[in-house]
C-alpha positions as CSV (number, residue, x, y, z in Angstrom):
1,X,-18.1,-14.0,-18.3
2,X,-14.5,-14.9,-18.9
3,X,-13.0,-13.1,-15.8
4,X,-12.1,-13.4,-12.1
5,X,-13.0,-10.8,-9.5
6,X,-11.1,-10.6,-6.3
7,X,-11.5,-8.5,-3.0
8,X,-8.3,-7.5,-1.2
9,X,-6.9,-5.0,0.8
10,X,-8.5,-3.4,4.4
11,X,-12.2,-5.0,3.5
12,X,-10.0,-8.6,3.2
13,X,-8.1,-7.8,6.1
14,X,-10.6,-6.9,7.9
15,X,-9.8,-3.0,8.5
16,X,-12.2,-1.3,6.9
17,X,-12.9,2.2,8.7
18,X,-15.4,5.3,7.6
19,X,-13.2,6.7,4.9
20,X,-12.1,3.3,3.5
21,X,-13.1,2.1,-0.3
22,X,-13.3,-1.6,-1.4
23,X,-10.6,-3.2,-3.5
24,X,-11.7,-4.8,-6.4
25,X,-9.4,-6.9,-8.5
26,X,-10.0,-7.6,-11.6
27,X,-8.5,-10.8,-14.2
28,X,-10.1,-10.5,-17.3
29,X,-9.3,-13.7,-19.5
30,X,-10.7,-12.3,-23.0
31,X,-13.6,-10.0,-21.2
32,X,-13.5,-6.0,-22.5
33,X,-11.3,-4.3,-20.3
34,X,-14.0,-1.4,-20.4
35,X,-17.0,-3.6,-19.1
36,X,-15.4,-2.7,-15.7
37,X,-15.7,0.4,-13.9
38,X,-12.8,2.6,-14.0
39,X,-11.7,2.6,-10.2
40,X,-11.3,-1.7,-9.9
41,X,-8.1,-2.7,-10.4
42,X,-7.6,-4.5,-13.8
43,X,-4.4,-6.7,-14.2
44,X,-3.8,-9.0,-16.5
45,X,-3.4,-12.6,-15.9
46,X,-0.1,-12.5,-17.9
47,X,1.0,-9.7,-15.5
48,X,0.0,-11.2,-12.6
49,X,1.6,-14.4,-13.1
50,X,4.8,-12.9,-14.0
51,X,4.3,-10.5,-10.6
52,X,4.2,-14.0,-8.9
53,X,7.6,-15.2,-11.0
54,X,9.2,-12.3,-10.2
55,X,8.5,-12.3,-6.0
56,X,6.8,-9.0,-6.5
57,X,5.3,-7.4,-3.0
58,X,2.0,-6.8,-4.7
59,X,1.9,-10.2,-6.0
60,X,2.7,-11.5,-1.7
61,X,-0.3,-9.3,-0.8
62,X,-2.7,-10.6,-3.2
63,X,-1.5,-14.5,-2.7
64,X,-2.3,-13.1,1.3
65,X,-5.1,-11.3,1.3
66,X,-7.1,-11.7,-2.1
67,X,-10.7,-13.4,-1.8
68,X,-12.2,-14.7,-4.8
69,X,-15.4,-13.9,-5.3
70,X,-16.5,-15.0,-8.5
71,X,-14.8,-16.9,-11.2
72,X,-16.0,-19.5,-13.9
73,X,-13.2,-22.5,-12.8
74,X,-13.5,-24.5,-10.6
75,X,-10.1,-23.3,-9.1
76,X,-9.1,-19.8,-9.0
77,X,-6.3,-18.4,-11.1
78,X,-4.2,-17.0,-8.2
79,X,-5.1,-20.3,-6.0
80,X,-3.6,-22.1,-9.1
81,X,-0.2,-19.9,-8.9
82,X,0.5,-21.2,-5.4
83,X,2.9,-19.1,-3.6
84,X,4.8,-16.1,-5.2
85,X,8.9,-16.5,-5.8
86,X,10.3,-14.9,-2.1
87,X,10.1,-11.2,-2.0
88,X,13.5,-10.2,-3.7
89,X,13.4,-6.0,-4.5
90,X,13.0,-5.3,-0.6
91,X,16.0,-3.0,-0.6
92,X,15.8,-1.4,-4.0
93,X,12.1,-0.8,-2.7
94,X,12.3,0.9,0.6
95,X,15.7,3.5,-1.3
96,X,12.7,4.3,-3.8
97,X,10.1,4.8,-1.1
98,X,12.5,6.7,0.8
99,X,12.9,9.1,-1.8
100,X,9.6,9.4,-2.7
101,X,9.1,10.2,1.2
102,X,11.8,12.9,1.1
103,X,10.7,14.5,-2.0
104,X,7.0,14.7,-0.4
105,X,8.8,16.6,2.8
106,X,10.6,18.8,0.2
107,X,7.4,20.2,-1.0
108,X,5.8,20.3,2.3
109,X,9.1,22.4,3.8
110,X,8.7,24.7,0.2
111,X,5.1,26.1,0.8
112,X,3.2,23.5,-1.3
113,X,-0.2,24.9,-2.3
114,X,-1.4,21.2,-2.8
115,X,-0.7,20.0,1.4
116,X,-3.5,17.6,1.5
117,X,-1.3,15.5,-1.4
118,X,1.7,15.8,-0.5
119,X,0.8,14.3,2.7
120,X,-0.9,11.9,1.4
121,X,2.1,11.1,-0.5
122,X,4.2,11.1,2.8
123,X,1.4,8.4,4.1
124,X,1.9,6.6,1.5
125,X,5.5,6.1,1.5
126,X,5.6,5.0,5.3
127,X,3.1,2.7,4.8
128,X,4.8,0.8,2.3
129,X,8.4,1.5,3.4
130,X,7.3,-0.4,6.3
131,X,4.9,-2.8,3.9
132,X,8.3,-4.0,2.5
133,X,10.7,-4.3,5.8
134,X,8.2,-6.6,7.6
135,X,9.5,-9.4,4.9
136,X,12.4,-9.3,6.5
137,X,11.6,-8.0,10.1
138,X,8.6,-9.9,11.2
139,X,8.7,-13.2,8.9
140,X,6.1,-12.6,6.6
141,X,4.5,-9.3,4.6
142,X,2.4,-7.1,7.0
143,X,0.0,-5.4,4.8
144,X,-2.4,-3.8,7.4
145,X,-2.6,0.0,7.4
146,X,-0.6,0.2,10.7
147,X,2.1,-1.8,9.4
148,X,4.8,1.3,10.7
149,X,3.4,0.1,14.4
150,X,3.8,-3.5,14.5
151,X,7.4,-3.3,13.3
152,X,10.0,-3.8,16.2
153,X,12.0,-0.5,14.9
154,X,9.6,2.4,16.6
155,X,8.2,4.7,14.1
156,X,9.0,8.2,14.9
157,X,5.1,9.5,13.8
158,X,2.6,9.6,16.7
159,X,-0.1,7.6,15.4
160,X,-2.9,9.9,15.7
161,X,-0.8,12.4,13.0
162,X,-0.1,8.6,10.8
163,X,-3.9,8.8,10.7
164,X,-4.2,12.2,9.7
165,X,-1.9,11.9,7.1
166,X,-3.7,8.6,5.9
167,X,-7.1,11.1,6.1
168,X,-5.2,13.0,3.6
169,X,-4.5,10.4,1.3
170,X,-8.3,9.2,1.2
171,X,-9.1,12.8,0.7
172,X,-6.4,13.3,-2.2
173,X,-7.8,10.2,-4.3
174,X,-10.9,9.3,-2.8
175,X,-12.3,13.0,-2.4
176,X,-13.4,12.2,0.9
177,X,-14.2,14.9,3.3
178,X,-12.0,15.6,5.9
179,X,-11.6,17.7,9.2
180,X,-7.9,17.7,10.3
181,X,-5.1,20.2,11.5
182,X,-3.3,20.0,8.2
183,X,-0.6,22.2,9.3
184,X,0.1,20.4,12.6
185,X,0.0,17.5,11.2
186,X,2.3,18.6,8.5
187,X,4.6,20.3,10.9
188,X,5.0,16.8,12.6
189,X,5.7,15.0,9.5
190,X,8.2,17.1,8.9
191,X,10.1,17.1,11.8
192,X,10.2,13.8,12.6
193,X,13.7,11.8,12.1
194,X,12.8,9.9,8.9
195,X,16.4,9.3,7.4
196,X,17.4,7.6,11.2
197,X,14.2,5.6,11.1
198,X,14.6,4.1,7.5
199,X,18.3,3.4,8.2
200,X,17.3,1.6,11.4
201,X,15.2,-0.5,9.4
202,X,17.9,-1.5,6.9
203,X,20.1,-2.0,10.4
204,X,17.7,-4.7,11.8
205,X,17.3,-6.6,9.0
């Protein structure tokens, strides 16, 4: 039993809502890879420590928000990292979200016969364009879910459609069965100023 298992993300954080699935992290020392179900999160300790070297966002979140929940030492690995390097990539980050944002729109403007994807895709990007501007807007990572609304840069997105979209994203990967105005709520993704909002954020920093 030569691994560490970890809980992170909205169960940690304490945000867990009907369509949400537990986080499961995953550091196996010399354990089989495959003695793990498929839909944990399996990193390598060697990866993660160089995530932490490197001031990678993921490696701020787990350093956060990760709660060990078993391991054979008698001190965690990640509690043995300490802190990650600062958060370094913020800007290359949020141009690459960005894009992925704009190229989700794209398809969502072109007729896309996969909508429930491409806005989860759109969820996606907000979240974590926002994910990486709170380093530098509020002080320290925001990783909660509504991490577009505690910014001090409004986002454009009523938060009732941010939640819809989000639905869509749990749908998309989780297959969870959902009940939404996917055509409003694309219509409003759509519409909504996205290149002024992200450029804001750049602006405040």
């Amino acid at each position: 039993m030569n691994y560490e298992l970890y809980v992170f993300g909205s169960v940690a954080r304490g945000e867990v809502s009907p369509t949400s699935d537990i986080d499961i992290l995953v550091l196996p020392f010399t354990s089989d890879r495959s003695l793990f179900p498929t839909d944990w999160s399996i990193y390598s300790p060697e990866l993660v420590r160089e995530y932490f070297r490197k001031g990678r966002l993921f490696a701020w979140h787990l350093h956060l928000e990760a709660r060990c929940i078993f391991t054979p030492n008698e001190t965690s690995f990640l509690d043995a990292l300490g802190a990650p390097a600062p958060y370094s990539t913020m800007a290359q980050d949020i141009d690459e979200l960005e894009e992925l944002l704009r190229e989700a729109i794209d398809e969502i403007k072109s007729g896309t016969n996969s909508l429930v994807y491409e806005l989860g895709i759109a969820y996606t990007a907000i979240r974590d364009i926002a994910m990486s501007a709170s380093w530098a807007l509020l002080g320290a990572p925001c990783f909660s879910r509504r991490a577009p609304y505690e910014l001090p840069v409004p986002c454009p997105l009523p938060f009732m459609t941010y939640e819809d979209a989000m639905l869509a994203r749990h749908s998309s990967t989780r297959g969870v069965e959902i009940s939404i105005d996917l055509e409003r709520t694309a219509q409003e993704v759509v519409r909504a100023p996205w290149r002024q909002w992200v450029e804001s954020l750049r602006e405040a920093q």
